[in-house]
N, C-alpha and C positions, 0 to 999 in steps of 0.2 A: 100407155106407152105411145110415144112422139112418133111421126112417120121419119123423123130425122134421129132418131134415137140410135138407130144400124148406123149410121156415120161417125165414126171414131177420127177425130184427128191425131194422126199418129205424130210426135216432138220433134223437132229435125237432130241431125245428129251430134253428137256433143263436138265443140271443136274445142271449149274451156276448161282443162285439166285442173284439178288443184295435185300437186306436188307431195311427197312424205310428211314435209316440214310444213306443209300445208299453205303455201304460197301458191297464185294464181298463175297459168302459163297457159300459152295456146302457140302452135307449132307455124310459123311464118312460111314454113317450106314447102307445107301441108296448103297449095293453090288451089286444087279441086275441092276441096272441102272450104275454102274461104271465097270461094265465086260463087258458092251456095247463097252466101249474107251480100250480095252487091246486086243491086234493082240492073233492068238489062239498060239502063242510062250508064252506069258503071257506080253510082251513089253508093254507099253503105247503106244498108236499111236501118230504119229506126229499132227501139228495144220493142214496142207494140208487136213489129209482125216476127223480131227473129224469139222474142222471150226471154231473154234473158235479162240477169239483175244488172243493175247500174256498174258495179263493180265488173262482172264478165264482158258486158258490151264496153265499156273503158281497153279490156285487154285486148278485144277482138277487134277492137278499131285500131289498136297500136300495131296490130300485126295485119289487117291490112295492108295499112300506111309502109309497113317494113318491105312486103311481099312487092307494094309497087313499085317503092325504092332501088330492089333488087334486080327489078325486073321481070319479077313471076306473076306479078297479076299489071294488068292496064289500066292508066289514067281516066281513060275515056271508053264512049260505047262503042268506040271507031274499030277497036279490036277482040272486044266480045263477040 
């Protein structure tokens, strides 16, 4: 056994619902849990570091984009 083997990386937490009818959804309102996936420049992170499939990172970027729209998350690191 590894000296790094005690290190578990624990998954961040789901923001990517799938629905009844089994469609994808992720909550725009939900600010605190989406400034988790934003580098502290204010970027969206890539799928490498958040994990997610092509399809969820697709959704999570549309609700970014909605939240900043909104008002609930910021363009820039100016108010990070």
């Amino acid at each position: 056994m590894s000296q790094f083997a005690s290190f578990t990386a624990t998954p961040p937490a789901k923001v990517v619902f799938k629905s009844s009818n089994g469609t994808t959804f992720c909550d725009y309102k939900n600010a605190e849990e989406l400034r988790r996936y934003l580098t502290p420049n204010g970027k969206i992170q890539s799928r490498k570091k958040t994990g997610l499939t092509a399809r969820d990172q697709r959704v999570l970027a549309q609700a970014i984009k909605r939240a900043r729209y909104m008002g609930l998350l910021p363009y820039t690191s100016a108010t990070l």
